[in-house]
N, C-alpha and C positions, 0 to 999 in steps of 0.2 A: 793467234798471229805469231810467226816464228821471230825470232833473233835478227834473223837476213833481213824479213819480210818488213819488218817494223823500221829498222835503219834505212833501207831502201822509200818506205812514206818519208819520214821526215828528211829524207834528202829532198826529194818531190817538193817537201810542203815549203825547203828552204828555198829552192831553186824559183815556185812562185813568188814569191815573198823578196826576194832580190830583183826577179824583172819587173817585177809588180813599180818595185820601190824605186827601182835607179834605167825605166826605163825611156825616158828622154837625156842621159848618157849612156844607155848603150846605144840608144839611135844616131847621135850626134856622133858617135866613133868613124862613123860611115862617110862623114863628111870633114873629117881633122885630113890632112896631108897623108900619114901612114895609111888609114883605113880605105882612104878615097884609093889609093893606089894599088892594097891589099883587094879590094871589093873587085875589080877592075881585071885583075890578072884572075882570080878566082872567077867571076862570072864567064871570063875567056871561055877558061877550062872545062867550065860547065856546058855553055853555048856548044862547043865541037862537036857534043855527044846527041845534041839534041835532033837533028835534023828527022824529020820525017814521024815525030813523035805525034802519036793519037790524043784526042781527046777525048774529055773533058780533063783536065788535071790537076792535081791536090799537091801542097808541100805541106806536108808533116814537119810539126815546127816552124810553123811560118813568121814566127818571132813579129816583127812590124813592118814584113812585104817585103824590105829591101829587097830580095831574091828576086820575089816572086813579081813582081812590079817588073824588075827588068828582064824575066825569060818571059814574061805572058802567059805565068798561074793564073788560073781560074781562082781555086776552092783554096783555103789553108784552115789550118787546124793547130792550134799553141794552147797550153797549160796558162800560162796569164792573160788575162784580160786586157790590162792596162797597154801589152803588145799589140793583142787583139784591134783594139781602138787605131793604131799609129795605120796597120795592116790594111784596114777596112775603109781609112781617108786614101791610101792610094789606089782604091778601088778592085779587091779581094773582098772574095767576098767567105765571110770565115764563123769558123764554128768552134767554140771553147771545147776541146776536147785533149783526152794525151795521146798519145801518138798506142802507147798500149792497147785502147778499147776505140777503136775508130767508131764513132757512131752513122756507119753508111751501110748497106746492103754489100753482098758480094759481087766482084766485079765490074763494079760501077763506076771506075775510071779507069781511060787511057795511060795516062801517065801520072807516076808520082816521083815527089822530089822529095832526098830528106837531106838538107845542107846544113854540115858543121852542128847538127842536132842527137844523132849516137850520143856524141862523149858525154851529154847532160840529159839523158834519159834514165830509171829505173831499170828498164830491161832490155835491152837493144835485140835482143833475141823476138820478143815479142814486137816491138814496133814491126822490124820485119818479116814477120810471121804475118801481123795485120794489112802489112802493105801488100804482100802476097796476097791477102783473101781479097782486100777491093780492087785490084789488080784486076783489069780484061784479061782473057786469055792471049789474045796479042800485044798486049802493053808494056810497057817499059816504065821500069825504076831506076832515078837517075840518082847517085848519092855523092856528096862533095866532106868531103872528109879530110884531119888532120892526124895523120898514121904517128903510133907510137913511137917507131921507126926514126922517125923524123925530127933532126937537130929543132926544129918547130915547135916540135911536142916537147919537148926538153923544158924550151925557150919559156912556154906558156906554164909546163908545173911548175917552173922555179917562181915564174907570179904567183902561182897558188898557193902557194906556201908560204912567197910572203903577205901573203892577204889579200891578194886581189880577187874582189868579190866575185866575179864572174868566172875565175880558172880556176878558183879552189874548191868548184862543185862541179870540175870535171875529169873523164877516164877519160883515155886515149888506147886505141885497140892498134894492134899490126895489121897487119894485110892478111897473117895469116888467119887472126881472130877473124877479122871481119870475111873470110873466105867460109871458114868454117860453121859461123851463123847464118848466113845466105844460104848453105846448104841446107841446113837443116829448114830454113823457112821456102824452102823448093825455089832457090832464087838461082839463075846463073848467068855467071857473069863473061857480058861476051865484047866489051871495048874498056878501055881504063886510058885516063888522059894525067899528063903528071905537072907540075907547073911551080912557079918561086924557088928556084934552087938557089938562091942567094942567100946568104947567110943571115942568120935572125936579127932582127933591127929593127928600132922604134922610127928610125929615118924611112921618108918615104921609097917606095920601093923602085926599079924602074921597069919597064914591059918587060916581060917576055912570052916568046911566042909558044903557047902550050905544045908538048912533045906527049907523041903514041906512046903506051906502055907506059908501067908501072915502075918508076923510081925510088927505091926508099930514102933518097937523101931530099926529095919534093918536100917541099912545106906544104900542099893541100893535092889533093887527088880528085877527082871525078870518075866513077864509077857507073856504069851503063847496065843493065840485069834483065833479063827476063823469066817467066815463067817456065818452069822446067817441064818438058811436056810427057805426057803418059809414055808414049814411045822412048824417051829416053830414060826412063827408069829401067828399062830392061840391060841397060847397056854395060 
């Protein structure tokens, strides 16, 4: 086992071990004033992208359903259990896996989700490599993300640092990272929705109405992909 490969597990083994421990408060986050109002303008954002999506559908990362409860996920997949349980009362129906080794066949879902679940992964390169392989050939990958970019991202490592159990076991990628890992897992990207331009704040937030295209001063992103087809490899 290399040097990378070994600090990459025990990040893994902490990041269980945290939802494991303190997951009926990261559930309850969802329902305090900030989060209720954060969740709300994020799910927006998500929702635009959705229309006309295939099934059957999986999120990667499905933490305890909140997402996936309110788009109308089928399948999710998360590294704790203790998530798993919150996930499966709102009726997901979910399988203990990490998002690296999908335990499915090839092309076996319409659509997948991976929200706010990159930054606290091992390998992001690999999650979406495997979302590509269970990936339909016509299906779509929906991702909701919090760009490096972004006064947000800032906002959340200055938590992590000072100890906030949940932000101090996470990366945060740009737009260019995250363009350039979709490629290599044959993923392209064809809608991008941008949303919270309001400056970082523990006060609850107010609407606003998700805007086309790609912002880097957005606090969370929604990203739309599909698989890149034979024909366009020649291009």
């Amino acid at each position: 086992m290399s040097e990378e490969t070994g600090k990459n597990s025990q990040r893994s083994l902490h990041i269980i071990q945290v939802f494991d421990a303190f997951v009926k408060r990261y559930d309850a986050w969802f329902d305090l004033p900030f989060g209720k109002s954060a969740f709300k303008l994020e799910k927006s954002c998500i929702a635009s992208l959705c229309r006309n999506l295939k099934k059957p559908s999986l999120e990667i990362g499905v933490g305890t359903g909140r997402f996936a409860e309110a788009l109308g996920i089928e399948y999710g997949v998360d590294i704790s259990g203790k998530a798993l349980e919150f996930a499966k009362r709102r009726g997901i129906t979910v399988v203990k896996s990490s998002g690296e080794k999908l335990p499915f066949p090839d092309e076996s879902f319409g659509s997948i989700f991976i929200i706010v679940t990159l930054c606290f992964v091992e390998n992001p390169e690999k999650v979406l490599e495997e979302a590509s392989r269970v990936l339909a050939k016509d299906g779509q990958v929906i991702l909701g993300l919090i760009l490096k970019e972004s006064p947000w991202a800032h906002f959340y490592m200055k938590k992590g640092e000072a100890g906030n159990i949940f932000y101090k076991n996470a990366t945060f990628y740009s737009f260019n990272e995250l363009k350039a890992m979709m490629k290599k897992s044959e993923l392209v990207i064809i809608n991008v929705c941008s949303t919270i331009f309001q400056k970082p704040t523990e006060k609850p937030l107010h609407f606003e109405t998700p805007r086309k295209g790609y912002y880097g001063k957005a606090g969370f992103i929604a990203v739309k992909a599909k698989k890149k087809l034979s024909s366009q490899h020649l291009n």
